[in-house]
C-alpha positions, -999 to +999 in steps of 0.1 A: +053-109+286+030-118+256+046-107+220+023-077+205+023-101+176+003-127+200-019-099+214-027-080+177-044-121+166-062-120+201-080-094+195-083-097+159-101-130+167-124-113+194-133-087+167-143-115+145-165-129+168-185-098+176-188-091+141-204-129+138-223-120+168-235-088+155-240-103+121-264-131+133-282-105+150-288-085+118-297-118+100-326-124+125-340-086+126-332-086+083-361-117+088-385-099+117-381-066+092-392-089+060-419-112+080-432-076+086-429-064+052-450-092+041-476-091+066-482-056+057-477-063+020-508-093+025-529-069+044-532-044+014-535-067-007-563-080+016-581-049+019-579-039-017-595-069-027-623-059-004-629-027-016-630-044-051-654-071-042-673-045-024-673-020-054-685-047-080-713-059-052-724-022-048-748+002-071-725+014-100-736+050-088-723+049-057-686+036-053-671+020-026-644+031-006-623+020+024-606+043+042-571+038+061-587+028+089-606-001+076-639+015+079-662+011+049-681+042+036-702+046+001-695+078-013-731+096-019-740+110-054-735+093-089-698+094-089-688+134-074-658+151-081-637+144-046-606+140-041-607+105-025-574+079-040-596+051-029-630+056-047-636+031-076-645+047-104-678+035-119-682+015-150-680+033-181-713+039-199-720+061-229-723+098-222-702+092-190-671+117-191-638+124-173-658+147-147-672+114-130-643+098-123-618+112-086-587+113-071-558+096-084-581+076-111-587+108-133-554+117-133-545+086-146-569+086-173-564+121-181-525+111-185-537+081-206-558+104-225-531+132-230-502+109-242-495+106-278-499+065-282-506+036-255-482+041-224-467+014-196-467+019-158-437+039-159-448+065-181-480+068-162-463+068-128-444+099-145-469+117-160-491+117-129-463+136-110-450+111-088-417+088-085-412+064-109-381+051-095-401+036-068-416+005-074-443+005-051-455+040-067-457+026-101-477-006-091-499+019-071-505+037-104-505+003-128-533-009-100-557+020-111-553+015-150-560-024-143-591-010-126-602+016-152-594-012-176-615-035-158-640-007-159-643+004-196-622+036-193-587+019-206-577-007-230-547-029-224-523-038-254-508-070-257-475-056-244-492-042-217-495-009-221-526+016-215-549+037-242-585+049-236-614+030-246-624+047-280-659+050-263-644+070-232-634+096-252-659+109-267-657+086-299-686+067-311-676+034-300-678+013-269-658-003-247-671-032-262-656-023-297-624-009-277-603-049-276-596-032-313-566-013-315-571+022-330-555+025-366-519+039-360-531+074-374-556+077-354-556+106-327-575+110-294 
């Protein structure tokens, strides 16, 4: 008769091996799970590279969006009041105002506009109501400063960080004045 000693190492060592077994198996779907990750990361990337080539190609009055799907639509109008995340907001000329720009890019501005000095992706993510603990959410939001930026709405400090363009706000300058940064008295 085998000692229980003998037979407690048995199947110790059995355990071990399905918990190597098991373990190699999590490795390889841990790497299916990140290959996938990617894939979908680069097709987002993709896409919203589209819709930004196609935005700068198109009329500034009518944006460019791309919906979920894929499919390309222009909105119609000079710039309307929907609701849509993806539309790009137009570039920034004088007279233009807040009412122009949709979706989640005039809530970002209006956040930019609304805080007391220049604010990072964080704050933004925050102040537009959603989770800044989750990275994905504050790139998402980051993304459309870097676009109202690129557009004349926002001006990026050195550290990063988001203002308006003096212009956008109803101030006598441009967005071509706005590289300078507004005295540290100055208000909004």
């Amino acid at each position: 008769m085998p000692s229980v000693l003998g037979l407690m190492e048995l199947r110790e060592a059995r355990a071990r091996q399905d918990l190597e077994s098991w373990t190699e198996v999590l490795e390889q779907a841990q790497a299916e799970v990140d290959a996938a990750r990617e894939r979908v990361e680069r097709a987002r990337v993709g896409r919203e590279e589209l819709v930004s080539v196609l935005a700068e190609e198109s009329p500034v009055n009518t944006p460019v969006s791309v919906s979920s799907g894929g499919e390309v639509a222009a909105a119609v109008g000079s710039g309307g009041s929907g609701a849509g995340h993806g539309e790009r907001p137009p570039v920034w000329r004088s007279g233009m105002g807040e009412e122009v720009l949709s979706g989640l890019y005039r809530e970002v501005f209006a956040a930019v506009v609304a805080a007391s000095g220049p604010v990072n992706g964080v704050e933004l993510t925050r102040a537009v109501g959603r989770e800044a603990e989750i990275k994905n959410e504050v790139e998402k939001i980051r993304h459309r400063a870097y676009v109202l930026e690129k557009r004349g709405w926002l001006v990026r400090a050195k550290d990063g960080r988001f203002m308006p363009a003096p212009g956008a706000v109803g101030r006598d300058a441009s967005p071509a004045s706005a590289g300078h940064r507004r005295p540290p008295g100055a208000t909004v």
